[in-house]
Gaussian input, Z-matrix of N, CA and C with variables (Angstrom, degrees):
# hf/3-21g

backbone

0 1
 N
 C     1     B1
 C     2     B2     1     A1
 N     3     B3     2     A2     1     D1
 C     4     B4     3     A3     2     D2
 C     5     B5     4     A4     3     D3
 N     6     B6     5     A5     4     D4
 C     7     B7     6     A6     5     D5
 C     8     B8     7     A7     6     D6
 N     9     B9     8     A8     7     D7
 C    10    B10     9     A9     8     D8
 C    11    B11    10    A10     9     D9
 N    12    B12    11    A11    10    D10
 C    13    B13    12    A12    11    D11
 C    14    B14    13    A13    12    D12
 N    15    B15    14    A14    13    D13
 C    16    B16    15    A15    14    D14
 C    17    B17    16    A16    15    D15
 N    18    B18    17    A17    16    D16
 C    19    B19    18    A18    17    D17
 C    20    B20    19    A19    18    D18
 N    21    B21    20    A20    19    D19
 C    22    B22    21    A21    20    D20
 C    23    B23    22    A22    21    D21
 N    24    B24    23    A23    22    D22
 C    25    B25    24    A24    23    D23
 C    26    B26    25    A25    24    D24
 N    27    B27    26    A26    25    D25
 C    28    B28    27    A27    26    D26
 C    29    B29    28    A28    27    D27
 N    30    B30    29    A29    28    D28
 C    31    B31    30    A30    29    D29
 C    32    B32    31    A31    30    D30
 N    33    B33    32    A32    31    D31
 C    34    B34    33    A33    32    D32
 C    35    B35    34    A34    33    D33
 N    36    B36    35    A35    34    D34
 C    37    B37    36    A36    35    D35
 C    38    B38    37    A37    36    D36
 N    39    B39    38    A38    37    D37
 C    40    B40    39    A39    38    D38
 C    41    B41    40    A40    39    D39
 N    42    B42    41    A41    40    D40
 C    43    B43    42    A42    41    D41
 C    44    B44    43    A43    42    D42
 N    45    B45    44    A44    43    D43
 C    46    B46    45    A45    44    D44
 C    47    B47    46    A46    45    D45
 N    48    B48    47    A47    46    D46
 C    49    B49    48    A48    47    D47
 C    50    B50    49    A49    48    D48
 N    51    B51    50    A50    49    D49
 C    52    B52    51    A51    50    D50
 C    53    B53    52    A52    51    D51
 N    54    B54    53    A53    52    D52
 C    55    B55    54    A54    53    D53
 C    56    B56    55    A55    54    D54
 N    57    B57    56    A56    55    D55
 C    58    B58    57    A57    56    D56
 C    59    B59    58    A58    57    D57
 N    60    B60    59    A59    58    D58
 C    61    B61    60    A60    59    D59
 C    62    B62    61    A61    60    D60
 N    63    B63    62    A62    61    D61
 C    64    B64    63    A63    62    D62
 C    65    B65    64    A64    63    D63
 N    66    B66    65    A65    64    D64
 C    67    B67    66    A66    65    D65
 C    68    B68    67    A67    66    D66
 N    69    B69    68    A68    67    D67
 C    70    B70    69    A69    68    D68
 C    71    B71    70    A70    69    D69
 N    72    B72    71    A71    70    D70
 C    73    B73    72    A72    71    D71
 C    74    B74    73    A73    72    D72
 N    75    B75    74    A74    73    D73
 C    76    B76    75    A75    74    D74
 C    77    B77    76    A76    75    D75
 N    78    B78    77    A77    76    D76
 C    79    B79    78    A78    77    D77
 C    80    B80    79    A79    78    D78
 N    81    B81    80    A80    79    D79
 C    82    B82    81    A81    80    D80
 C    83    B83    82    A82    81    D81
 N    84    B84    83    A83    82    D82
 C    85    B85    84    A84    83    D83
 C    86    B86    85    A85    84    D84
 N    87    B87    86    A86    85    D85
 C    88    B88    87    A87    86    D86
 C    89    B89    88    A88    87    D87
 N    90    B90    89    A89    88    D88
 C    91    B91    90    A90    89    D89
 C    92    B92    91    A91    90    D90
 N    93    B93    92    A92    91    D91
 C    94    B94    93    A93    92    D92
 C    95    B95    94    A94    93    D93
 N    96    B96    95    A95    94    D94
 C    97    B97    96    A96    95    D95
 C    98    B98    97    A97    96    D96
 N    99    B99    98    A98    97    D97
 C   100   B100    99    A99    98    D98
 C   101   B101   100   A100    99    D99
 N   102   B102   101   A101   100   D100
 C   103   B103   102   A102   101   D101
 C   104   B104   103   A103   102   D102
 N   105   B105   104   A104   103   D103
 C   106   B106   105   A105   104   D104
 C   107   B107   106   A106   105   D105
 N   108   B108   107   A107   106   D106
 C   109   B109   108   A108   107   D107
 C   110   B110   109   A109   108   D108
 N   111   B111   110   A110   109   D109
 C   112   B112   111   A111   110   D110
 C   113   B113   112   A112   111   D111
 N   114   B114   113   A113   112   D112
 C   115   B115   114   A114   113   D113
 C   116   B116   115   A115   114   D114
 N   117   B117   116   A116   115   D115
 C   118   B118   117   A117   116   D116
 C   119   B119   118   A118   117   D117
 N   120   B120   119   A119   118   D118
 C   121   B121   120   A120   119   D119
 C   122   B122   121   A121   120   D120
 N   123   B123   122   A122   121   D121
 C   124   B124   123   A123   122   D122
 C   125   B125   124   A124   123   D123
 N   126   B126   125   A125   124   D124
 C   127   B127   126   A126   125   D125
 C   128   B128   127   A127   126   D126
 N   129   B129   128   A128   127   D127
 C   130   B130   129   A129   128   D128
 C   131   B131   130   A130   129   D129
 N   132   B132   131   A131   130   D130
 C   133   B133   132   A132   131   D131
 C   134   B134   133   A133   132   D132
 N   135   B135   134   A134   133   D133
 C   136   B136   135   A135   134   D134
 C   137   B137   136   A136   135   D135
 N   138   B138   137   A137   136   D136
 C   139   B139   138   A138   137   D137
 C   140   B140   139   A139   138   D138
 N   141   B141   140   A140   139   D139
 C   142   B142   141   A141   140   D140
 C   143   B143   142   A142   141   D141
 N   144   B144   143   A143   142   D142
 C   145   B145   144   A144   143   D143
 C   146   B146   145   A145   144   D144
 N   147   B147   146   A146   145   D145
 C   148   B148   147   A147   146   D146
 C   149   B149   148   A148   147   D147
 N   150   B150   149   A149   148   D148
 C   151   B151   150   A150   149   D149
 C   152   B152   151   A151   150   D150
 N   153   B153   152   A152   151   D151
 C   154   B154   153   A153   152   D152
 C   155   B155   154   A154   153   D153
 N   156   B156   155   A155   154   D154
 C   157   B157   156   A156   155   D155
 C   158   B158   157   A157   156   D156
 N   159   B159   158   A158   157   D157
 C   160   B160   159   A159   158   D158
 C   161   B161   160   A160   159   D159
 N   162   B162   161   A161   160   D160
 C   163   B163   162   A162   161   D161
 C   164   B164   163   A163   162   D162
 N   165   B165   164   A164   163   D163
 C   166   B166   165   A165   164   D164
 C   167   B167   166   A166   165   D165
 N   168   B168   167   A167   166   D166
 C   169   B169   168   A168   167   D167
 C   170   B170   169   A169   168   D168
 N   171   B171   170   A170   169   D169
 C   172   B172   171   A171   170   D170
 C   173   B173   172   A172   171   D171
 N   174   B174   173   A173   172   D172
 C   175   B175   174   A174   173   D173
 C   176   B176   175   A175   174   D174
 N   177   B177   176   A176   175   D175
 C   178   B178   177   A177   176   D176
 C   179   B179   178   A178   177   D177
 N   180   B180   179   A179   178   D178
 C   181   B181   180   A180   179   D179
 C   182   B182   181   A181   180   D180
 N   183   B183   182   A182   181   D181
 C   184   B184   183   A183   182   D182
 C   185   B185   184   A184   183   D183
 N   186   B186   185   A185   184   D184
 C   187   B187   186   A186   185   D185
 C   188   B188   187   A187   186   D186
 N   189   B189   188   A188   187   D187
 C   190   B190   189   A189   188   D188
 C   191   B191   190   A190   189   D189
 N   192   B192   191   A191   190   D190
 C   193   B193   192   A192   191   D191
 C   194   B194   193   A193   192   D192
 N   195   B195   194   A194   193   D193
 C   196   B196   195   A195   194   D194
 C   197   B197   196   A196   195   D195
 N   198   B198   197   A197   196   D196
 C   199   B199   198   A198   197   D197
 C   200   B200   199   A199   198   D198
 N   201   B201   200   A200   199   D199
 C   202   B202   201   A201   200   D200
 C   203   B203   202   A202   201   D201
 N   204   B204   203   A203   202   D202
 C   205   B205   204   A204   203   D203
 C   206   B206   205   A205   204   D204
 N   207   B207   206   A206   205   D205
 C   208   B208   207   A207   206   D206
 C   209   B209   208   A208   207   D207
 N   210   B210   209   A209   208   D208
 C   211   B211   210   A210   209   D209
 C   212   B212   211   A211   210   D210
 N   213   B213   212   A212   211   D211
 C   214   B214   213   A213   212   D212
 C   215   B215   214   A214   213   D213
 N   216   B216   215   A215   214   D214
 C   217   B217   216   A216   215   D215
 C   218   B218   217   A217   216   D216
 N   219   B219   218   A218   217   D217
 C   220   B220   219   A219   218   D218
 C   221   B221   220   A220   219   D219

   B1=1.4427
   B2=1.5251
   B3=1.5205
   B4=1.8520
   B5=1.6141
   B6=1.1785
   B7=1.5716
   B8=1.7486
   B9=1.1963
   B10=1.7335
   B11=1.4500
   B12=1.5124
   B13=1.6973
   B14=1.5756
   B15=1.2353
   B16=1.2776
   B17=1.2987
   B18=1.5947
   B19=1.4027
   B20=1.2415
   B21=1.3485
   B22=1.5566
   B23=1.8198
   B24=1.4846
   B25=1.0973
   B26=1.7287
   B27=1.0510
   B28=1.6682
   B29=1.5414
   B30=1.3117
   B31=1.3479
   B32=1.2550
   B33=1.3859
   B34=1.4881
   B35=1.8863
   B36=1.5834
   B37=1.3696
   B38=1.4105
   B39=1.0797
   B40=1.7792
   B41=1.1817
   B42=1.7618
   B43=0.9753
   B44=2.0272
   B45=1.4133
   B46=1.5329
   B47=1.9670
   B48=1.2771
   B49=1.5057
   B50=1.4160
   B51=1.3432
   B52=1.8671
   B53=1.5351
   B54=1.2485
   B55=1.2465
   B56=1.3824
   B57=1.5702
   B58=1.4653
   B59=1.4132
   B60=1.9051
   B61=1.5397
   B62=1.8192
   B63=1.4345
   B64=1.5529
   B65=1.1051
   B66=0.9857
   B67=1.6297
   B68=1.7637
   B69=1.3296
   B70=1.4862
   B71=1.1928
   B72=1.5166
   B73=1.6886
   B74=1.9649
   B75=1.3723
   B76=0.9480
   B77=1.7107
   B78=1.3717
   B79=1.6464
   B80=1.3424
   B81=1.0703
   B82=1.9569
   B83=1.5824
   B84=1.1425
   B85=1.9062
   B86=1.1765
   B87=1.4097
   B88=1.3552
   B89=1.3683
   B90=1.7303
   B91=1.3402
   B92=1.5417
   B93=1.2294
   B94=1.5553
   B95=1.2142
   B96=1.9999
   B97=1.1717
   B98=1.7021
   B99=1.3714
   B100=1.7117
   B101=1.4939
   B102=1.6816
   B103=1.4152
   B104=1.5411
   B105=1.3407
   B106=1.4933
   B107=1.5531
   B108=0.7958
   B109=2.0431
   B110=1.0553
   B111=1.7489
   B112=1.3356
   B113=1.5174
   B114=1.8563
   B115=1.2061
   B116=1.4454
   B117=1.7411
   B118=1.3561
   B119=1.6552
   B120=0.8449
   B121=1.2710
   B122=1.5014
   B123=1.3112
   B124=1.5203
   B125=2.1966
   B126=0.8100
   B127=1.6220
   B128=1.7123
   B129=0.7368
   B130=1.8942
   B131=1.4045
   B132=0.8407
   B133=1.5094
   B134=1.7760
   B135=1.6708
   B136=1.2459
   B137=1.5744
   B138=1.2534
   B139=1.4989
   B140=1.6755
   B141=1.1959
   B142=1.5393
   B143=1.5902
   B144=1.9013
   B145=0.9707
   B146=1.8172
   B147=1.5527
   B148=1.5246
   B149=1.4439
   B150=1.8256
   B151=1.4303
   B152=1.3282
   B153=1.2293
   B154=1.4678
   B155=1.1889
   B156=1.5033
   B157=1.2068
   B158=1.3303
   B159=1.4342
   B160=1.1912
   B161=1.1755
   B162=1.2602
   B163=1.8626
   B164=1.2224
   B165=1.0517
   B166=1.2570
   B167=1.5830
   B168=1.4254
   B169=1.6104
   B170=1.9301
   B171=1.5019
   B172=1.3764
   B173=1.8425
   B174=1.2185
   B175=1.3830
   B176=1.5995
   B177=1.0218
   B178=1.7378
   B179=1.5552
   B180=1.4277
   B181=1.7527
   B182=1.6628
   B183=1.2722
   B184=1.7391
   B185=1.3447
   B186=1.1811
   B187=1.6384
   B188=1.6091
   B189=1.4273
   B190=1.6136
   B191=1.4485
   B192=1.3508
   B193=1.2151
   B194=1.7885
   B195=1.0526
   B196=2.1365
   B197=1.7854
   B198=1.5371
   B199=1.4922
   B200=1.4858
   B201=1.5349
   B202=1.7698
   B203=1.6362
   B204=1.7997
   B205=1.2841
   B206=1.5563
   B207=0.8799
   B208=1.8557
   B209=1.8268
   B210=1.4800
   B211=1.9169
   B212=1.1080
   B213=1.2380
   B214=1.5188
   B215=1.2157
   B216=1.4151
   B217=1.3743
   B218=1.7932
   B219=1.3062
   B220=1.4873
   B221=1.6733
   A1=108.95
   A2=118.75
   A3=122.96
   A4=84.20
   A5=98.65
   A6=116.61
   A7=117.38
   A8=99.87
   A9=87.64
   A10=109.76
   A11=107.09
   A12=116.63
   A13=108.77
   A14=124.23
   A15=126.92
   A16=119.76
   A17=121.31
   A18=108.85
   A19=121.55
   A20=128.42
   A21=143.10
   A22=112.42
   A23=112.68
   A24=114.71
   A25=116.66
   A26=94.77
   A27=98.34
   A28=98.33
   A29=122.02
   A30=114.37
   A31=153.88
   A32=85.38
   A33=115.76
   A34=123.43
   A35=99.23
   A36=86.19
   A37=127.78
   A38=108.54
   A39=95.80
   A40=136.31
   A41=100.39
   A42=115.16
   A43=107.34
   A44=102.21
   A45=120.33
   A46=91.46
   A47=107.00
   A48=105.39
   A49=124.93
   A50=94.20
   A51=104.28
   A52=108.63
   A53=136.74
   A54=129.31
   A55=132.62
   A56=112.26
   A57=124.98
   A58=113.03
   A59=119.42
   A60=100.74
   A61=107.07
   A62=132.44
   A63=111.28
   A64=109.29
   A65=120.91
   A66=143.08
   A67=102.60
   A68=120.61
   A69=130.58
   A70=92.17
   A71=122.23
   A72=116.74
   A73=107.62
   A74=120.20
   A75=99.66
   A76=126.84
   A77=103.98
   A78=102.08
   A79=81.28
   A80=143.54
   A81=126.68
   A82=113.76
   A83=98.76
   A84=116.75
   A85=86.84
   A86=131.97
   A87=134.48
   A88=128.61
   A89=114.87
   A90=137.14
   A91=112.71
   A92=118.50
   A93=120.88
   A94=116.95
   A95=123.15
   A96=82.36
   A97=97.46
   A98=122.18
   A99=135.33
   A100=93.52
   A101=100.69
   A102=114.35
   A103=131.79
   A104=100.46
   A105=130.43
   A106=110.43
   A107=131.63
   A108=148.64
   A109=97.81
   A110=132.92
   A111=122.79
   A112=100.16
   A113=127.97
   A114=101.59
   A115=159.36
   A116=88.15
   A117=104.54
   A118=114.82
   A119=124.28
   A120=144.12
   A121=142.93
   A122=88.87
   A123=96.74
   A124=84.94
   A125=110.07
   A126=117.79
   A127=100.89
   A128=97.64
   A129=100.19
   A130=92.08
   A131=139.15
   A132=143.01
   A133=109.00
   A134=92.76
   A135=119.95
   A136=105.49
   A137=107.84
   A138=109.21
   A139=152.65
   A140=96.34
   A141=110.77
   A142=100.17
   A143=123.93
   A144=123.32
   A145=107.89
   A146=104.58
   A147=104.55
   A148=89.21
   A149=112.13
   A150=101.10
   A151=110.61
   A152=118.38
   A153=134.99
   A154=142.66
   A155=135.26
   A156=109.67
   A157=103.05
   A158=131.80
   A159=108.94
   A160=127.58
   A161=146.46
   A162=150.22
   A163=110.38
   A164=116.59
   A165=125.87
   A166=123.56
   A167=112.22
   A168=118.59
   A169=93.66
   A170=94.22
   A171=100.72
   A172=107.33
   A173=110.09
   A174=120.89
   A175=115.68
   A176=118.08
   A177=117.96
   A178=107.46
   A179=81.60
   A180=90.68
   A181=115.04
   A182=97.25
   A183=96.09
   A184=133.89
   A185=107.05
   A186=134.46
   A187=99.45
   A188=119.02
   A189=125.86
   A190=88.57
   A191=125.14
   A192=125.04
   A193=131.04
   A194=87.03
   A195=113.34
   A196=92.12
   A197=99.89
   A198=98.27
   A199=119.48
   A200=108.56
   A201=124.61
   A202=85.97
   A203=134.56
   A204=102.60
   A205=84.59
   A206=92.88
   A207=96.13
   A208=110.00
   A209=103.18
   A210=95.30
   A211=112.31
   A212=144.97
   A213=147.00
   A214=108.24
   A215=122.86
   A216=146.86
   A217=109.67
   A218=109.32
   A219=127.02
   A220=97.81
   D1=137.66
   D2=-170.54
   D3=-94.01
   D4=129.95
   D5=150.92
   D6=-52.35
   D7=152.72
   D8=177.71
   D9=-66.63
   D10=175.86
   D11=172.06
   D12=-58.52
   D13=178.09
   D14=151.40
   D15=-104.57
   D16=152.92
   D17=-169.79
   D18=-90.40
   D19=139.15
   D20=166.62
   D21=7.67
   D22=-62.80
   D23=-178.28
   D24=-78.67
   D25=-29.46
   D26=171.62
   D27=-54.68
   D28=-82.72
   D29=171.72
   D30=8.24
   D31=-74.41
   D32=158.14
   D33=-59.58
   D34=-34.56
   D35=154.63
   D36=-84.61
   D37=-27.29
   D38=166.89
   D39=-37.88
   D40=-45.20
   D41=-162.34
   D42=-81.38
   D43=-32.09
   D44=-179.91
   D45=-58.00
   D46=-56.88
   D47=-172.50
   D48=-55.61
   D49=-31.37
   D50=174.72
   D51=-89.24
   D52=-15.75
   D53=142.42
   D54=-49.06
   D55=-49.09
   D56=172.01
   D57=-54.09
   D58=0.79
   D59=-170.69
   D60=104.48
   D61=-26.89
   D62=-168.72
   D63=-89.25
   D64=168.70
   D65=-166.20
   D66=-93.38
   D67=152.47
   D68=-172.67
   D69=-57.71
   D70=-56.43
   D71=-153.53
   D72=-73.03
   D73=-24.22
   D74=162.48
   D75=-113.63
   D76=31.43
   D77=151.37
   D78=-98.48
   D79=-94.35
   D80=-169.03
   D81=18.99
   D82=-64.41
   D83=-159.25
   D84=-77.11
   D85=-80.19
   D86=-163.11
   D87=-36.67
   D88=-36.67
   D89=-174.66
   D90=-103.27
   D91=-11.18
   D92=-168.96
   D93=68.23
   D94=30.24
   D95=-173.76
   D96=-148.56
   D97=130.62
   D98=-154.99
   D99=-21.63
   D100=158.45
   D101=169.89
   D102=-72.09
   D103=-12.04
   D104=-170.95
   D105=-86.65
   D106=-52.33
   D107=157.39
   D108=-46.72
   D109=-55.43
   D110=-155.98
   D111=-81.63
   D112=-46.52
   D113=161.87
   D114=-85.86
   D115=16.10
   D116=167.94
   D117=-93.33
   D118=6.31
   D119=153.90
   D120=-76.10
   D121=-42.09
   D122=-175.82
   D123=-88.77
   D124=-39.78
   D125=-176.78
   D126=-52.04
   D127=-61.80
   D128=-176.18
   D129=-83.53
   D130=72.25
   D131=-175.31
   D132=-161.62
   D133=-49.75
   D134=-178.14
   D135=-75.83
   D136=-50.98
   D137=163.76
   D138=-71.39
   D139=-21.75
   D140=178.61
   D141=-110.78
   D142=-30.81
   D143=169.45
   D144=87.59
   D145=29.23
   D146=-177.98
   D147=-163.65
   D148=157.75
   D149=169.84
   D150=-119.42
   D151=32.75
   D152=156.82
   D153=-67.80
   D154=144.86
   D155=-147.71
   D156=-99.01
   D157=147.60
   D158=177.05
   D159=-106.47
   D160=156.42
   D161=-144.51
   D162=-76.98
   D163=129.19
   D164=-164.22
   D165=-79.19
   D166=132.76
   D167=-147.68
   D168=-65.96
   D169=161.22
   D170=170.16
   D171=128.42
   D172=-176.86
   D173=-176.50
   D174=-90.05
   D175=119.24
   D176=-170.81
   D177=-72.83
   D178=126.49
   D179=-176.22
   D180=-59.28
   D181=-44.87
   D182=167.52
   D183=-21.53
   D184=-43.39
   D185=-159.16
   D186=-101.01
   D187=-23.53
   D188=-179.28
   D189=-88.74
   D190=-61.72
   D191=-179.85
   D192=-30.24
   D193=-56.26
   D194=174.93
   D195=-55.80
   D196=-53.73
   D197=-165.10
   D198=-45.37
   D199=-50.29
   D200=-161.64
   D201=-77.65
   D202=-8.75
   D203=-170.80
   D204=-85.37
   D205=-52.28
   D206=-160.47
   D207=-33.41
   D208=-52.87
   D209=168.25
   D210=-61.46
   D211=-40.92
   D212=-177.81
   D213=-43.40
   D214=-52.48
   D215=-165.88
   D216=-76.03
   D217=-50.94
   D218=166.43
   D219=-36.94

């Protein structure tokens, strides 16, 4: 079972804390929150340069949606 996300501002402090100089294991301790999240975080942080999540790949249902009305309607 996935744990939920973490929220936006949490994040963002991680990421503020690992700027200031601390080490994963003690933003971990400090924040309550596994060592594993915090450096997968600051990592995709480092890389994409945001700690936002980004949209998830694939075909927008919206646009499938509109589609099946329009034949329906035909």
């Amino acid at each position: 079972m996935r744990s939920k996300e973490l929220s936006v501002e949490l994040r963002d402090r991680i990421v503020s804390r690992h700027r200031s100089g601390e080490g994963y294991q003690n933003i971990s301790a400090a924040l309550k929150v596994p060592k594993n999240p915090v450096a997968s975080i600051i990592l995709k942080w480092k890389k994409i340069g945001t700690t936002k999540t980004p949209p998830i790949a694939g075909r927008c249902h919206l646009k499938r949606a509109n589609h099946l009305e329009v034949k329906l309607n035909n």
